[in-house]
C-alpha positions as CSV (number, residue, x, y, z in Angstrom):
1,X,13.9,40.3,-82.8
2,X,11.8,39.1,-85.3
3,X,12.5,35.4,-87.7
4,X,12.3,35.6,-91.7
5,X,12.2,33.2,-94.1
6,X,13.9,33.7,-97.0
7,X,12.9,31.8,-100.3
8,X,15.2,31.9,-103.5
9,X,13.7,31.9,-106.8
10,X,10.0,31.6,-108.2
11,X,7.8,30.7,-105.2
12,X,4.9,27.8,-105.6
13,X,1.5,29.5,-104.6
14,X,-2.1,28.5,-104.5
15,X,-5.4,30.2,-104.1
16,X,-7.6,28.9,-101.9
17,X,-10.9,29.7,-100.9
18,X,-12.4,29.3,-97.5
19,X,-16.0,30.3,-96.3
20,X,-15.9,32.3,-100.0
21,X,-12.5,34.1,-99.2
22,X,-9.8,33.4,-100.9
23,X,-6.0,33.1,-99.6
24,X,-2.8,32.4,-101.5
25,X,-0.7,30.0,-100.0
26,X,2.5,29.1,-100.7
27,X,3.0,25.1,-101.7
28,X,5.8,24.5,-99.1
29,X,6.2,21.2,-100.4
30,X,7.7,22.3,-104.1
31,X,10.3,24.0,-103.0
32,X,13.7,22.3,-102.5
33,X,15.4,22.8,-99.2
34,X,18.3,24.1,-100.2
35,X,16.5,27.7,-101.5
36,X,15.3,27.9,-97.5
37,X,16.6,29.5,-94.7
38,X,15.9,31.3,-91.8
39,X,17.0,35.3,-90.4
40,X,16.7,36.8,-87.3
41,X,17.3,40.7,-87.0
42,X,15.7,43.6,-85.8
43,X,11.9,43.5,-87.0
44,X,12.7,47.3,-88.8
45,X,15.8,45.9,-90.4
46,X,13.8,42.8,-92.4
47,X,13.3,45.2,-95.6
48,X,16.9,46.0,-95.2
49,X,18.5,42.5,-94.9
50,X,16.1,41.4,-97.9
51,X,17.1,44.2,-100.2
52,X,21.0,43.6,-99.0
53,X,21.1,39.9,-100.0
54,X,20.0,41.4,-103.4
55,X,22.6,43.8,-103.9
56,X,25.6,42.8,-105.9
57,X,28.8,43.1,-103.7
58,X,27.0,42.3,-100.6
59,X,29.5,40.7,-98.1
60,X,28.5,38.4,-95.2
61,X,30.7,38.9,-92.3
62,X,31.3,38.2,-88.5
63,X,30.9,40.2,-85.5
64,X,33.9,39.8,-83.4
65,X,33.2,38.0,-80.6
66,X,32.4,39.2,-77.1
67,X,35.3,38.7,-74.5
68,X,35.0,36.5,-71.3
69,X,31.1,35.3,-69.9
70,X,28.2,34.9,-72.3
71,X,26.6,37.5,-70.7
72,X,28.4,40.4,-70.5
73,X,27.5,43.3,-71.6
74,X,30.6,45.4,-72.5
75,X,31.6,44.0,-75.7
76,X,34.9,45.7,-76.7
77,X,36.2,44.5,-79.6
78,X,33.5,46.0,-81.7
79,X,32.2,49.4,-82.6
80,X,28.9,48.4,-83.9
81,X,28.1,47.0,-80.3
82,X,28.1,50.9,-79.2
83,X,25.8,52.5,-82.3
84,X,23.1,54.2,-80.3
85,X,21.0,53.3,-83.0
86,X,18.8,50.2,-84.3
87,X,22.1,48.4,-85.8
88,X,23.8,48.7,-82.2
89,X,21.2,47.3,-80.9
90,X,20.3,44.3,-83.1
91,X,24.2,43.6,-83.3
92,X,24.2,43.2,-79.7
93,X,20.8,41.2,-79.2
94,X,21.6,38.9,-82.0
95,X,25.4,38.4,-80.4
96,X,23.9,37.9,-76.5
97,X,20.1,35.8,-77.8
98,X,22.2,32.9,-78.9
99,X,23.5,31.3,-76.1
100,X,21.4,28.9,-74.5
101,X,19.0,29.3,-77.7
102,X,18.6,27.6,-81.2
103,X,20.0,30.0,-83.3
104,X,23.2,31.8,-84.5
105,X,24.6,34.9,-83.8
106,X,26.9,37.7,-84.7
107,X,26.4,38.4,-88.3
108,X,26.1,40.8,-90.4
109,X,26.0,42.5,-94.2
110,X,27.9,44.7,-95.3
111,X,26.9,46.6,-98.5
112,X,29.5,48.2,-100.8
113,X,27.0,51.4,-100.6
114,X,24.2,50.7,-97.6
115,X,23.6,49.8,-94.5
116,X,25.4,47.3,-92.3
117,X,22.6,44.7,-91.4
118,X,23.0,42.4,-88.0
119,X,21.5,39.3,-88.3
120,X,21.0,35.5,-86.8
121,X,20.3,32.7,-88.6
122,X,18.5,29.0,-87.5
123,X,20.9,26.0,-88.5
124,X,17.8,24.6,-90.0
125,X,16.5,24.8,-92.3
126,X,19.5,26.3,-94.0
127,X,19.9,26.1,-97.6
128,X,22.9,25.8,-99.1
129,X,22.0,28.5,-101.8
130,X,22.3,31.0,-99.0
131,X,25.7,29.7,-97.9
132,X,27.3,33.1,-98.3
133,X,25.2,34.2,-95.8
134,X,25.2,31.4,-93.3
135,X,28.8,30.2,-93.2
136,X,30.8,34.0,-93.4
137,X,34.4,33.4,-93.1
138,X,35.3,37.2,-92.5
139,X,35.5,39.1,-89.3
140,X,34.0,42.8,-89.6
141,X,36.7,45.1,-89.4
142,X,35.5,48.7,-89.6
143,X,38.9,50.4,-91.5
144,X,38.3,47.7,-94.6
């Protein structure tokens, strides 16, 4: 799993120089908390779950939750759990990593023509211009 931090809009950067080499930072402190939040996914998904959020029609949804103890691991209610792939597998991780941890679980995107992208998200910071992809109402269901 791997974190990302996702900034909307025009980002605040610097050029510094340092022993005559110069870095570009970003000016954390000019940009307003609510265009902040934090992913988790699969580490090969990040390009993916960036260019989702982009697309128009891009629908933030829930993966059903899995039945009984925290750590099973035969979820049934879901067909993505079972994708022998790197969707299966970061559905699963994300749904199983957050108990006993500090992040959420269980989502994922769902693009009218793309990918499906499983992801986490840290409560904070959270920005409420991401809200559509921090508080999904939806349940995936696979025949919709």
């Amino acid at each position: 799993m791997q974190d990302v931090v996702v900034i909307k809009g025009l980002i605040p950067i610097e050029n510094i120089t340092l022993n005559n080499q110069t870095y570009y930072v970003i000016v954390a402190d000019g940009i307003k908390s609510e265009y902040i939040a934090e992913f988790y996914t699969s580490k090969e998904l990040i390009p993916d779950l960036v260019n989702a959020m982009n697309t128009p029609g891009t629908i933030a949804e829930l993966l059903p939750k899995l039945p009984g103890n925290a750590t099973s691991l035969l979820p049934v209610n879901s067909i993505i759990f079972y994708w022998p792939n790197e969707t299966g597998t970061a559905a699963l991780e994300t749904e199983l990593y957050q108990y006993g941890s500090d992040f959420i679980g269980g989502y994922l995107l769902k693009q009218p023509h793309g990918p499906i992208i499983p992801y986490g998200i840290i409560p904070r910071p959270s920005g409420l211009a991401f809200l559509k992809f921090t508080a999904p109402k939806q349940v995936y269901n696979p025949y919709s």
